[in-house]
C-alpha positions as CSV (number, residue, x, y, z in Angstrom):
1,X,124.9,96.0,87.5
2,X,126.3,96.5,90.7
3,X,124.2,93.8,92.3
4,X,125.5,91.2,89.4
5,X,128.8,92.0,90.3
6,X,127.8,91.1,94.1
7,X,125.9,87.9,93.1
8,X,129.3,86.6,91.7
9,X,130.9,87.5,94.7
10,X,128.6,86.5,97.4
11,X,125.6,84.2,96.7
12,X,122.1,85.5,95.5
13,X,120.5,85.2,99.4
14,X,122.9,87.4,100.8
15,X,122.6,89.8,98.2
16,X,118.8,89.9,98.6
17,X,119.5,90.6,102.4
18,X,121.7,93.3,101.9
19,X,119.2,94.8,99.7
20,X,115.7,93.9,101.6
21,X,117.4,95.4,105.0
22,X,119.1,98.4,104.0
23,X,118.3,99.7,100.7
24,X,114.8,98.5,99.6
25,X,112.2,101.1,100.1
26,X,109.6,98.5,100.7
27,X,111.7,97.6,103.7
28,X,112.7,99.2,106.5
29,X,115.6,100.6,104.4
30,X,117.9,101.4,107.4
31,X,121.0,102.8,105.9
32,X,118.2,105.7,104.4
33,X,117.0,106.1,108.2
34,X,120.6,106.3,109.9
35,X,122.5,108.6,107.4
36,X,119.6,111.1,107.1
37,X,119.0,111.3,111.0
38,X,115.5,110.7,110.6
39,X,116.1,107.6,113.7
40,X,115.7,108.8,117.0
41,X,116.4,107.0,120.1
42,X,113.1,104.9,120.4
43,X,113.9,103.1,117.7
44,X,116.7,101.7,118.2
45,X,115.4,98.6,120.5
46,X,113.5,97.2,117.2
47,X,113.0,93.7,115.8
48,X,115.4,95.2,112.6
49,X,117.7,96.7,114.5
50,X,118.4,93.3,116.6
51,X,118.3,91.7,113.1
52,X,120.8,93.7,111.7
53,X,123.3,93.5,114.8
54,X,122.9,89.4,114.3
55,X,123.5,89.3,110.2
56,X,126.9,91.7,111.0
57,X,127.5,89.7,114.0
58,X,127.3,86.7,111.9
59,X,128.9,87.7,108.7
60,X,132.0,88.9,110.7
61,X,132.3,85.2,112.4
62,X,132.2,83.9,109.2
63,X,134.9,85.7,108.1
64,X,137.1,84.9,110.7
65,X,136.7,81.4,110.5
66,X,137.7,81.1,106.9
């Protein structure tokens, strides 16, 4: 349900991001890692972690320009 409600606010790729990246338990399902403390400092220099810095990065430009 809540996803719907995203799709008609965002478009269907973003939503898939959000989900694949932070919630997805076949991913690397980082929002899981960081609010249980199970990430320790070695893994913070990871391909996801870059990732996830860019698509914020990103997403906040876009929202300035608009």
């Amino acid at each position: 349900m809540k996803e719907e409600k995203l799709v008609g606010i965002f478009d269907a790729d973003f939503v898939f991001e959000l989900n694949a990246m932070f919630c997805d338990h076949a991913g690397p399902n980082i929002r899981n890692v960081v609010a249980h403390g199970l990430k320790d400092d070695s893994w913070f220099n990871t391909s996801y972690d870059f990732y996830v810095w860019w698509f914020a990065l990103r997403n906040g430009l876009h929202a300035l320009r608009k």
